[in-house]
PABAKE-782472 format. One record per residue (C-alpha): residue number from 0; residue in three letters; x, y, z. Coordinates in steps of 0.02 Angstrom, whole numbers. Layout:
<recs>
(NUM,'ALA',(X,Y,Z)) ...
</recs>
This chain:
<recs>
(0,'UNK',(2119,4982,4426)) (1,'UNK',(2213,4814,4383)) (2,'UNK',(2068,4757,4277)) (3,'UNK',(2078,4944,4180)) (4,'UNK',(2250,4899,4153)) (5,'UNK',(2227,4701,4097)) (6,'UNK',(2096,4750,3970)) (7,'UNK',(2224,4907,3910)) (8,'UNK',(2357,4802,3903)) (9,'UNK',(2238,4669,3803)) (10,'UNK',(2181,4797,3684)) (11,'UNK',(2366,4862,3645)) (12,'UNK',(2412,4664,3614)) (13,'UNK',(2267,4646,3497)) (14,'UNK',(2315,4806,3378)) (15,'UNK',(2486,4740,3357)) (16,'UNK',(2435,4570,3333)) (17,'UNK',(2293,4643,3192)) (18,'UNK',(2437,4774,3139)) (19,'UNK',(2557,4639,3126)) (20,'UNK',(2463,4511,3006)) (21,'UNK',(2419,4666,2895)) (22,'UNK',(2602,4720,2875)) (23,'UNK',(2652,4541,2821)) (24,'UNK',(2512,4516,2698)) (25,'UNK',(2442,4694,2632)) (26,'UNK',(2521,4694,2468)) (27,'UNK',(2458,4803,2313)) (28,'UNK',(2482,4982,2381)) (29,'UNK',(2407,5111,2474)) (30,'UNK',(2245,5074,2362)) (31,'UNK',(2252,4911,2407)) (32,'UNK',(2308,4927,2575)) (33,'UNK',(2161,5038,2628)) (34,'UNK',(2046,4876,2577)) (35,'UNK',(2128,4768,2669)) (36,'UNK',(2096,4904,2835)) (37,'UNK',(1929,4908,2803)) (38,'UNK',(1908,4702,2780)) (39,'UNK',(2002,4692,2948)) (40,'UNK',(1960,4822,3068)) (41,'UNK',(1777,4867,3021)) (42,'UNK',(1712,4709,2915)) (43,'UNK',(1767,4589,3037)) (44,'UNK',(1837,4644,3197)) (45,'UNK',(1718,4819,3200)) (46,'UNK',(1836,4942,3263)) (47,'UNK',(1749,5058,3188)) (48,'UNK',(1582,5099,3090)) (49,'UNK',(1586,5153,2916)) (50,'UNK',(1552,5333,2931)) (51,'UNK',(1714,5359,3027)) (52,'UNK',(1827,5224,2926)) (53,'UNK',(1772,5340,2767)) (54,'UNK',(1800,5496,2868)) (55,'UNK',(1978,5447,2939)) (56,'UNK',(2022,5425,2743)) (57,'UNK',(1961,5593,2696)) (58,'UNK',(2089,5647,2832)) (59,'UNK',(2214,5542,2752)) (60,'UNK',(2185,5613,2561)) (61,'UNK',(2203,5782,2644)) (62,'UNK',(2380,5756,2703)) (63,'UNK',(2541,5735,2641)) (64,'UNK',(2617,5567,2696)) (65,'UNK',(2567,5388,2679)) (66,'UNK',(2392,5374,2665)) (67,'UNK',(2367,5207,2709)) (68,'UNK',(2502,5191,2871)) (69,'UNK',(2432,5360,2918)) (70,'UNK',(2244,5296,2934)) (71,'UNK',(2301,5147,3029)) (72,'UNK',(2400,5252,3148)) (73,'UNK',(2249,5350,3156)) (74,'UNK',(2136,5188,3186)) (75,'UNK',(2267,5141,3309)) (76,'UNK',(2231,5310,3402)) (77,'UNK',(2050,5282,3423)) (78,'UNK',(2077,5084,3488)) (79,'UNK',(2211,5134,3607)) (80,'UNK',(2257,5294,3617)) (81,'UNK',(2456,5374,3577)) (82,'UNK',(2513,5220,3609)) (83,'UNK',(2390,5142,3512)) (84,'UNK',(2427,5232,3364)) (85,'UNK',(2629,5190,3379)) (86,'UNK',(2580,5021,3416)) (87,'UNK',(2487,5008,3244)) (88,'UNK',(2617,5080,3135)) (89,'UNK',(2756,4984,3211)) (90,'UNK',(2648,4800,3176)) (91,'UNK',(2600,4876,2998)) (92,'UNK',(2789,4950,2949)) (93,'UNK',(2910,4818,3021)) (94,'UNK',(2911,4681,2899)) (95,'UNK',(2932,4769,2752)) (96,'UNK',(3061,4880,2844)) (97,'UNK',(3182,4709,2908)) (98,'UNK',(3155,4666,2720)) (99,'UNK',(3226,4815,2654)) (100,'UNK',(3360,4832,2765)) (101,'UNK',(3430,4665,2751)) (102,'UNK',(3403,4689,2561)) (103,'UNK',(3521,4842,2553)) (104,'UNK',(3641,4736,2650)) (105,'UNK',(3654,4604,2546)) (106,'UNK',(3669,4715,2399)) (107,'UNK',(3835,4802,2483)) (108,'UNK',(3927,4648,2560)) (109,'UNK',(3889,4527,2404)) (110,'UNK',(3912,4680,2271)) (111,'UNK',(3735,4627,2182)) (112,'UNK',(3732,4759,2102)) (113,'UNK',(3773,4706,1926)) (114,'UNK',(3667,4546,1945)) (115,'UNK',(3543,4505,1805)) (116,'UNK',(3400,4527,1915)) (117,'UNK',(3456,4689,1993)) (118,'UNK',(3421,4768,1810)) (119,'UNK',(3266,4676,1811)) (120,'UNK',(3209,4753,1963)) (121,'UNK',(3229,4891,1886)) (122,'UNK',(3131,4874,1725)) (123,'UNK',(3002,4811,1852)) (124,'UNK',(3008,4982,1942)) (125,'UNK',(2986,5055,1761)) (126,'UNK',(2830,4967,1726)) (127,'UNK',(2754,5003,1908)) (128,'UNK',(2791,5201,1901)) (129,'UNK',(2689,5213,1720)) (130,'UNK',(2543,5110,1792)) (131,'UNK',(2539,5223,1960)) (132,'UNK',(2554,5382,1830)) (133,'UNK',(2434,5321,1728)) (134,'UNK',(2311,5284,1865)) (135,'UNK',(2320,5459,1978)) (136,'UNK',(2304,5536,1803)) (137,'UNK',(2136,5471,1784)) (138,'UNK',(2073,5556,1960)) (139,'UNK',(2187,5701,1985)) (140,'UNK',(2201,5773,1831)) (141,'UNK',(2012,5757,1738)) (142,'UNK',(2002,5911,1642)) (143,'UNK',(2111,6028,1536)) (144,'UNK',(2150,6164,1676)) (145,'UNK',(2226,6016,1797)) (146,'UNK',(2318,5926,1627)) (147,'UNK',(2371,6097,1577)) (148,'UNK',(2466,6100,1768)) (149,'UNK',(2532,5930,1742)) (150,'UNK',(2624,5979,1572)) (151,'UNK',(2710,6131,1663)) (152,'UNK',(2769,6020,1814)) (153,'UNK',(2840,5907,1702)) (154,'UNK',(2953,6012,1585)) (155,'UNK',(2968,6097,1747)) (156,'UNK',(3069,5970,1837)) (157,'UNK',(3141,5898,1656)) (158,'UNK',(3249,6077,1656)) (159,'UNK',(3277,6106,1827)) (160,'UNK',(3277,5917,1929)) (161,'UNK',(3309,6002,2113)) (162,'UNK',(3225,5947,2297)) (163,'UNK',(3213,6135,2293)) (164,'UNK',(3131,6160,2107)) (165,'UNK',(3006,6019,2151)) (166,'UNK',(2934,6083,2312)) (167,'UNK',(2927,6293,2222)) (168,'UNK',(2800,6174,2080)) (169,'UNK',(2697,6088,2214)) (170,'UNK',(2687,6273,2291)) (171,'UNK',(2654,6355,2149)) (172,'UNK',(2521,6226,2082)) (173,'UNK',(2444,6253,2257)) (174,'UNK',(2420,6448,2217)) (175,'UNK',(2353,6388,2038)) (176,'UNK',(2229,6294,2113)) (177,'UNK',(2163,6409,2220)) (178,'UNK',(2125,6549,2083)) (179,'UNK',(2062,6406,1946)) (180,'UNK',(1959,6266,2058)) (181,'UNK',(1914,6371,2228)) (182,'UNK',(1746,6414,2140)) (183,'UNK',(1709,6255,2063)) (184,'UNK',(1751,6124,2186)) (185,'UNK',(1622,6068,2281)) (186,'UNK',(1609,6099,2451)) (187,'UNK',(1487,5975,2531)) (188,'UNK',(1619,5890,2631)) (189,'UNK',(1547,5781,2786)) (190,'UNK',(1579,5826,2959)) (191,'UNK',(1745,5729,3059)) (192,'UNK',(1710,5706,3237)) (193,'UNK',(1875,5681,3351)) (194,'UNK',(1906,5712,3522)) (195,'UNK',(2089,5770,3512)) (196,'UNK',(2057,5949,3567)) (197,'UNK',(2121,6106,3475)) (198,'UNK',(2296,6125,3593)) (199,'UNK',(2332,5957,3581)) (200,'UNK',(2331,5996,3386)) (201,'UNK',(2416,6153,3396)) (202,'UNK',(2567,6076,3490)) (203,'UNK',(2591,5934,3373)) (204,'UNK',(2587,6071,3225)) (205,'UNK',(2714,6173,3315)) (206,'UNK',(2826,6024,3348)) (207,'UNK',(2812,5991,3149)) (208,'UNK',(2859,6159,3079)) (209,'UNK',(2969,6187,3219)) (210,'UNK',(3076,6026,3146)) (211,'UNK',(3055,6087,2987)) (212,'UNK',(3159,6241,3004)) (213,'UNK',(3264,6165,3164)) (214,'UNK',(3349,5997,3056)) (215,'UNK',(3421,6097,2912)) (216,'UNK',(3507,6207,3033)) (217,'UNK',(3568,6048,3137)) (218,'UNK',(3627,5958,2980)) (219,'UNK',(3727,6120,2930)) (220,'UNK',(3781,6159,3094)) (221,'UNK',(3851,6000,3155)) (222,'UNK',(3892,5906,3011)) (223,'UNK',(3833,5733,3070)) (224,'UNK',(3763,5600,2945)) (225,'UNK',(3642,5541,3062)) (226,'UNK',(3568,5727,3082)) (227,'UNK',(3572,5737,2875)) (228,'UNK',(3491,5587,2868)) (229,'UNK',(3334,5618,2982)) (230,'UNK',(3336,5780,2890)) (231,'UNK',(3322,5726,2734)) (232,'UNK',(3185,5591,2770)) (233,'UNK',(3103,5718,2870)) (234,'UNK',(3085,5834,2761)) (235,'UNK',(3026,5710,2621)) (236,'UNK',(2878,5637,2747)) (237,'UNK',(2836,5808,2775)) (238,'UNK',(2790,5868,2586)) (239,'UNK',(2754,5706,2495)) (240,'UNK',(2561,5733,2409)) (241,'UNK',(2498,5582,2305)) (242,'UNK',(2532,5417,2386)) (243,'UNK',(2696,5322,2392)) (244,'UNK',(2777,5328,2222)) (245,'UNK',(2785,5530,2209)) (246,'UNK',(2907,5471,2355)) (247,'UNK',(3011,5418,2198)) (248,'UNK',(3090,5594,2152)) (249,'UNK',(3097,5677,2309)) (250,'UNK',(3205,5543,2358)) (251,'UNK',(3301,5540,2213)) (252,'UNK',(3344,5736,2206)) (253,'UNK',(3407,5677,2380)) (254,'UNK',(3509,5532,2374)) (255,'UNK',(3569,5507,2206)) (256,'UNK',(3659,5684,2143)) (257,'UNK',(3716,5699,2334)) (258,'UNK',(3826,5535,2293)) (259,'UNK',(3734,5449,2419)) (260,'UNK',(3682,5323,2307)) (261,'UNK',(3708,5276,2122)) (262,'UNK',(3540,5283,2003)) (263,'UNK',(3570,5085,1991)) (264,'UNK',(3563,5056,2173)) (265,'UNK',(3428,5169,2184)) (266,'UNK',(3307,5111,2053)) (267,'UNK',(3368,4922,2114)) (268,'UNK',(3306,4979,2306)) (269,'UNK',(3117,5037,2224)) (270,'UNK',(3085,4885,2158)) (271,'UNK',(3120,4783,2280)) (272,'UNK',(3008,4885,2356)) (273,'UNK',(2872,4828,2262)) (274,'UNK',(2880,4644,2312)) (275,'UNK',(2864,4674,2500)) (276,'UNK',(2707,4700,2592)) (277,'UNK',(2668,4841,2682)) (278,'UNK',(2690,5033,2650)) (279,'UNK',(2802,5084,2508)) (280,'UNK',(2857,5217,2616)) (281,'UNK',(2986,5088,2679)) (282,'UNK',(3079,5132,2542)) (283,'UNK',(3167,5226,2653)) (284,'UNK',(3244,5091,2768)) (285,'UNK',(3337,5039,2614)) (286,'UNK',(3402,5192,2579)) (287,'UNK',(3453,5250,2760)) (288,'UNK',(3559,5064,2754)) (289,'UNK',(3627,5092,2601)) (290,'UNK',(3696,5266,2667)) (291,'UNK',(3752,5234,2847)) (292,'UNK',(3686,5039,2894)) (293,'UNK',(3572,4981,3014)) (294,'UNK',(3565,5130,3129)) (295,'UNK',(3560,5240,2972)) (296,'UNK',(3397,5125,2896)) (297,'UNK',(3320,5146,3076)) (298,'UNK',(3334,5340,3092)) (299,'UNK',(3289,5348,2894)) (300,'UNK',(3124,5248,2941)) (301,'UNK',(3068,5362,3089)) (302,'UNK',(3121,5518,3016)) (303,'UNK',(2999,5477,2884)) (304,'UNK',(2863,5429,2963)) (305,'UNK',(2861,5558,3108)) (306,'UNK',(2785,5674,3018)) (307,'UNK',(2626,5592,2978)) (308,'UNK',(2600,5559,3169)) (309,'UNK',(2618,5759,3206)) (310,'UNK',(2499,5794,3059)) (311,'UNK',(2366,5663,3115)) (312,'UNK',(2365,5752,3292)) (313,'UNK',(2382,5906,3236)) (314,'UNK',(2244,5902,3094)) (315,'UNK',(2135,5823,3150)) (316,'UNK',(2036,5958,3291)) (317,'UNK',(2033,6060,3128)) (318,'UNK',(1997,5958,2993)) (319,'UNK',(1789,5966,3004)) (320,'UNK',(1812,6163,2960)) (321,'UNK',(1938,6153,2844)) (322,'UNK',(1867,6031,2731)) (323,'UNK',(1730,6118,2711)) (324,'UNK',(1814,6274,2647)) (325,'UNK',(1795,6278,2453)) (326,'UNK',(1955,6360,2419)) (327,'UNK',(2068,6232,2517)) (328,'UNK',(1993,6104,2388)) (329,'UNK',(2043,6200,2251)) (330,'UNK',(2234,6215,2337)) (331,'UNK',(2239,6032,2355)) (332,'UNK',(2146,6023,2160)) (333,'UNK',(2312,6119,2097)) (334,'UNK',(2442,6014,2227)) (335,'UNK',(2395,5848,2156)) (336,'UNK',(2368,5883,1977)) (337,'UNK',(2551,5940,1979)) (338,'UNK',(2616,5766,2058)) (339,'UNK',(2579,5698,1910)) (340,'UNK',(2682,5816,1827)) (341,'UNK',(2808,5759,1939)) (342,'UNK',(2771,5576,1917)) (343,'UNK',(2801,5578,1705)) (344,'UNK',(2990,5685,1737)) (345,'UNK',(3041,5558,1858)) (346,'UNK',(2970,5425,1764)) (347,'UNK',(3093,5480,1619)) (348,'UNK',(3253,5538,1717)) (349,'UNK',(3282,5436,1803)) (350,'UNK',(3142,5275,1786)) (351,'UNK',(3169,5231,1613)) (352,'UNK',(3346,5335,1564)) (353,'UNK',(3409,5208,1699)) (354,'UNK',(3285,5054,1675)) (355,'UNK',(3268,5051,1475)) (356,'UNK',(3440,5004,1380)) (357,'UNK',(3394,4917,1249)) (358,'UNK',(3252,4830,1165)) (359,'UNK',(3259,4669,1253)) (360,'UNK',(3219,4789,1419)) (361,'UNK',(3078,4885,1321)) (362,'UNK',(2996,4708,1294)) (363,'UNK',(3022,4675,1460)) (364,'UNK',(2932,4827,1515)) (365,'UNK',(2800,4837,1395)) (366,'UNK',(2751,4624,1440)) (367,'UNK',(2745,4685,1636)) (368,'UNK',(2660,4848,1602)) (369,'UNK',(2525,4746,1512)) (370,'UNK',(2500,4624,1662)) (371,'UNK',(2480,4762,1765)) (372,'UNK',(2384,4877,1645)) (373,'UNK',(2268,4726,1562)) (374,'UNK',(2262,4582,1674)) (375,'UNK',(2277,4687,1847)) (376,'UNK',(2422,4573,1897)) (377,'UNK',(2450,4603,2084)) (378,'UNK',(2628,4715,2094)) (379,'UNK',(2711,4587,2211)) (380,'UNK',(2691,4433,2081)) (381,'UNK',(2745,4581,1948)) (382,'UNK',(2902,4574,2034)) (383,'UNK',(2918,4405,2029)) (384,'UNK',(2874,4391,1829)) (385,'UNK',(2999,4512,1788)) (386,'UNK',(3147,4437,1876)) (387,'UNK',(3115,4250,1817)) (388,'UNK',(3067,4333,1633)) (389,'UNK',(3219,4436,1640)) (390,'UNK',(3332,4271,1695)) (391,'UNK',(3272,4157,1553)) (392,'UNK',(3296,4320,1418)) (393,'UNK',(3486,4331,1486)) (394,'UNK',(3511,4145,1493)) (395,'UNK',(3442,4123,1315)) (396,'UNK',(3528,4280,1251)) (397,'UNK',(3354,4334,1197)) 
</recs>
């Protein structure tokens, strides 16, 4: 029995010791991130074979939420159980999250928020949201139908920019999809093998939905910024399709007309998200400081991550069958072809409305979107470019 436990214990030490060094040097993006996973846990330390790292993905893809922290809480699942899986996104999340959170300090008790570099943060941010746009475009919307969705979703949110507006599109593009792709998509899915069984699943779903309609009531009820907050974040983690920058305008719908935050220490917040390691999803902890400190960046951080641990459990007794189903693919077809939509409003209200002033900043972001777009400059030294580029151009009065 003691030895059971020693070797438990061992294992648990060794996933946040692996979970750890990826958190602090996985830079690049979800992308990026998912590389670095499969370099760590299956190339070298072989966690798992190669069948199951690609099938743990296709789980991921399937689900709103971070992909990348939600396959290494996943992978943390399979090593060492619940705990194993908490264990993993705690070593992956942290350092970017202590980052951001002393970042949003610093901003508040030195009022950096007119600094040089702040607005060059920001022009960074610009240059980072057109590459991501650019990039899903490519894959998620490769034919007229899906471009045709995109369009809508855009002037969509351009004349209406509401949390509420932006989730009826995603719906709606979901219905779309269903009637336009269903019959085309193929369905040739491979199998996933877990053994989480069904009830297991069906509690962690419940648990998910239930919070879902619970927290709005809470927040109105009781009036407390700590219960907004987790709403809010919540709520976000719960409905975000597309990796980590469509986390851009839900956020923004949230924070900045609410008076939580201005659109300068907003758009200052993303890109210093850029420069950390880690999952962009941390975004978060920056925000939840700005609005109510530490304890506000901590709650913030949880609230949006929970959900991707309730949707891992709960998906994944059910995800064999229901990838196999043609006219989920064609839902999901519709869902992500409209994120892009989404992408190009918030890329112009509030991105570049905020970002682009004048044409020493449209220099600025054109040079960065070019190392990005040409010479595949990493995003991290992209962040580092744009503030030393943007510091000679103000020094020189360029």
């Amino acid at each position: 029995m003691l030895e059971v436990m020693m070797k438990q214990k061992h294992s648990l030490l060794e996933i946040l010791g692996t979970s750890l060094k990826l958190g602090l040097t996985s830079f690049g993006g979800p992308v990026a991130h998912l590389g670095y996973f499969k370099n760590e846990y299956i190339d070298k330390r072989k966690w798992l074979d190669d069948k199951t790292y690609a099938d743990i993905i296709a789980l991921c893809q399937f689900l709103p939420g971070p992909a990348s922290s939600q396959a290494g809480i996943a992978i943390g699942i399979l090593r060492g159980g619940l705990l194993g899986g908490i264990i993993s996104w705690f070593g992956f999340t942290i350092p970017s999250v202590l980052i951001l959170m002393l970042f949003a300090q610093a901003f508040q008790a030195f009022s950096i928020g007119d600094a040089n570099w702040i607005a060059s943060l920001k022009i960074v941010a610009a240059a980072v949201v057109l590459h991501a746009i650019l990039g899903m475009g490519k894959s998620l919307t490769p034919d007229k139908p899906r471009i045709a969705i995109a369009i809508i979703a855009m002037f969509i949110m351009l004349w209406f920019p509401s949390a509420i507006v932006q989730i009826a599109v995603i719906f709606g593009a979901g219905i779309l999809g269903y009637f336009l792709f269903s019959r085309n998509t193929a369905s040739k899915v491979e199998a996933f093998t877990v053994s989480i069984n069904k009830v297991q699943g069906i509690i962690a779903l419940s648990i998910f939905f239930l919070l879902l309609i619970v927290l709005p009531i809470m927040a109105i009820l009781f009036n407390n910024q700590y219960i907004s907050i987790f709403d809010t974040f919540f709520r976000v983690g719960s409905i975000v399709f597309g990796g980590g920058h469509v986390v851009l305008p839900l956020l923004e719908q949230e924070v900045v007309p609410n008076g939580f935050l201005t659109s300068n220490e907003f758009l200052a917040g993303y890109g210093m998200a850029q420069a950390v390691p880690g999952p962009l999803f941390t975004f978060a902890s920056y925000i939840g400081t700005m609005m109510s400190g530490i304890a506000g960046g901590l709650i913030a951080t949880v609230a949006m991550f929970f959900p991707s641990f309730l949707l891992i459990i709960g998906a994944l007794p059910f995800l064999s069958e229901l990838r196999q189903k043609r006219s989920f693919q064609g839902i999901l077809a519709g869902v992500n072809a409209s994120v892009v939509g989404i992408l190009l409003a918030a890329f112009y209200n509030p991105v570049f409305s905020s970002a682009i002033t004048d044409a020493k900043d449209f220099s600025l972001a054109v040079i960065l979107f070019a190392l990005l777009y040409i010479w595949k400059t990493p995003a991290w030294l992209i962040v580092v470019i744009g503030v030393v580029l943007g510091e000679v151009m103000h020094y020189f009065s360029i």
